[in-house]
C-alpha positions in Angstrom: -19.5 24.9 -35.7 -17.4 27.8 -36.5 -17.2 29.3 -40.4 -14.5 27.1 -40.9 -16.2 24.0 -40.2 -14.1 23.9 -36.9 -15.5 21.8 -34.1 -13.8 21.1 -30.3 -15.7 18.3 -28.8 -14.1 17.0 -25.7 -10.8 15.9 -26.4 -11.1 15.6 -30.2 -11.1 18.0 -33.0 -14.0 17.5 -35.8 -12.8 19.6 -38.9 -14.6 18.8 -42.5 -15.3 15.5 -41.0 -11.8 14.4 -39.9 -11.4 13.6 -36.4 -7.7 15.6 -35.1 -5.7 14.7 -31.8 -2.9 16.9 -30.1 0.1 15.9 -29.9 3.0 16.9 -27.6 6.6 15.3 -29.8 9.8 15.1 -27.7 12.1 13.2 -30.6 12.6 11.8 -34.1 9.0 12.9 -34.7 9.8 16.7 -34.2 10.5 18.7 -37.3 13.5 19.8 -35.7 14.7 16.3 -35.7 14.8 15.9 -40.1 14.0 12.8 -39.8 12.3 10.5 -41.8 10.1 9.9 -38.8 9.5 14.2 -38.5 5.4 14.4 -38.6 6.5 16.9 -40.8 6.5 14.3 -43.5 2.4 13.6 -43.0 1.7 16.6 -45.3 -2.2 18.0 -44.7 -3.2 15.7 -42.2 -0.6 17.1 -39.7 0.0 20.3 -38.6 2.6 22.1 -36.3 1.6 24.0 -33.8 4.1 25.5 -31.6 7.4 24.5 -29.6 6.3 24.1 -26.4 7.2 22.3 -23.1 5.5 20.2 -20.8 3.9 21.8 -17.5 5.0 19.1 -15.6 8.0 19.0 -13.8 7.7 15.6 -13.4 10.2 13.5 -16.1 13.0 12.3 -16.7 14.6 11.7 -20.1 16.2 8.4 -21.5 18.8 8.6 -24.2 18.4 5.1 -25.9 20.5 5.9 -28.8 18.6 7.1 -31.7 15.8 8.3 -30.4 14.7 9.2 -26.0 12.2 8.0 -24.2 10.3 9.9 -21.4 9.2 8.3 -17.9 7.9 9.5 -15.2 9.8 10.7 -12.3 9.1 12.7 -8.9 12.2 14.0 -9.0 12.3 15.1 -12.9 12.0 18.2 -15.1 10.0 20.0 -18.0 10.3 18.4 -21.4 10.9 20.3 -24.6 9.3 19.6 -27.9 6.4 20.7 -29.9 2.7 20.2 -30.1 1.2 18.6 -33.5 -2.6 18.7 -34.3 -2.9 15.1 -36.3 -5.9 13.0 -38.2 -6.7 10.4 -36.9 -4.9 8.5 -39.3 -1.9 10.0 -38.8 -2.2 8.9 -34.8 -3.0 5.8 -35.5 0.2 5.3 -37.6 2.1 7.3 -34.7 0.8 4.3 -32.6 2.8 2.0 -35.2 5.8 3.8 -35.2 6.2 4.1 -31.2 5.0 0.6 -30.6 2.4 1.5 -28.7 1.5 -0.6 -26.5 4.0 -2.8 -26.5 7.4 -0.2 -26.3 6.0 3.1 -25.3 2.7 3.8 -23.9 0.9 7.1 -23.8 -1.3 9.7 -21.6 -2.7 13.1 -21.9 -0.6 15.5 -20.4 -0.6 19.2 -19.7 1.4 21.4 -22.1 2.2 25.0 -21.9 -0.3 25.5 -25.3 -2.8 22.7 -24.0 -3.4 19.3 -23.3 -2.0 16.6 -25.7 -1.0 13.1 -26.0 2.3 12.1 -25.1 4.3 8.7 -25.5 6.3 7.2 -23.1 8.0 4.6 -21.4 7.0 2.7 -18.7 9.0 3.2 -15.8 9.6 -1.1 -15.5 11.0 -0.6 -19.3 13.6 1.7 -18.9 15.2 -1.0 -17.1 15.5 -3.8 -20.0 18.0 -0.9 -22.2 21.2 0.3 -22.2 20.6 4.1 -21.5 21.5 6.9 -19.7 19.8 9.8 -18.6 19.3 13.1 -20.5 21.3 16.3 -18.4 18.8 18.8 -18.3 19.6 22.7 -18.6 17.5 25.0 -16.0 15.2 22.6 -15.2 14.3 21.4 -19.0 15.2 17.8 -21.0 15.5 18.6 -25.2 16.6 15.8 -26.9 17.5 17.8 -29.9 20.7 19.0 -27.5 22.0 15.6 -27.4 21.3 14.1 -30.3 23.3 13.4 -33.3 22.6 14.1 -37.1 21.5 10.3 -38.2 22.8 11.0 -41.7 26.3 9.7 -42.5 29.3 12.8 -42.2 32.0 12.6 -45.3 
């Protein structure tokens, strides 16, 4: 335990008796985004990190309109996003959110500021939507490039 009742146990983060997750965000739940969906809108029990990008070159990028979705790929890039420290609360209503299981699915993967959670679509997925695939620029997929403000423009 550290003075500021700070405790790393395996995966998990133990802080005044909350259990935290990391999280690597790629989309509407980005701050960037300003979205409803941003995790910025958790308050307390979620905190930004840093931007930071996958260490894996091994995605590819789906635009499916509103929002991407990741899968793997041998032949794929870095992603660009940011890393979120969340409750457990929080991460269990990020599983409602990204339908998880039943629409995206998600794995610990290797970030440029650590390990995290990251959700994603099963490669037999991408296959039942419309979508094309994100360009990527030197080797990196942002989202944030692509997409569109989803407020209405008067």
């Amino acid at each position: 335990m550290t003075s500021d009742n700070h405790l790393n146990i395996g995966n998990n983060d133990y802080t005044m008796g909350k259990v935290w997750h990391l999280v690597f965000v790629y989309g509407t739940l980005m701050s960037k985004a300003n979205t409803i969906r941003s995790l910025s809108k958790f308050g307390a029990e979620a905190e930004f990190v840093s931007d930071t990008m996958t260490s894996s070159s091994s995605f590819e990028m789906l635009d499916l309109g509103h929002f991407p979705g990741v899968i793997d790929s041998a032949s794929g890039n870095r992603v660009a996003g940011e890393l979120w420290r969340v409750t457990n609360r929080v991460f269990k209503e990020m599983d409602i959110i990204e339908g998880y299981p039943d629409f995206y699915t998600r794995k610990m993967i290797p970030t440029d500021h650590g390990i995290a959670w990251m959700y994603y679509l099963p490669e037999s997925a991408s296959n039942n939507y419309h979508t094309h695939k994100v360009s990527e620029k030197q080797g990196v997929l942002s989202w944030l490039e692509l997409s569109q403000p989803l407020s209405p423009q008067y």
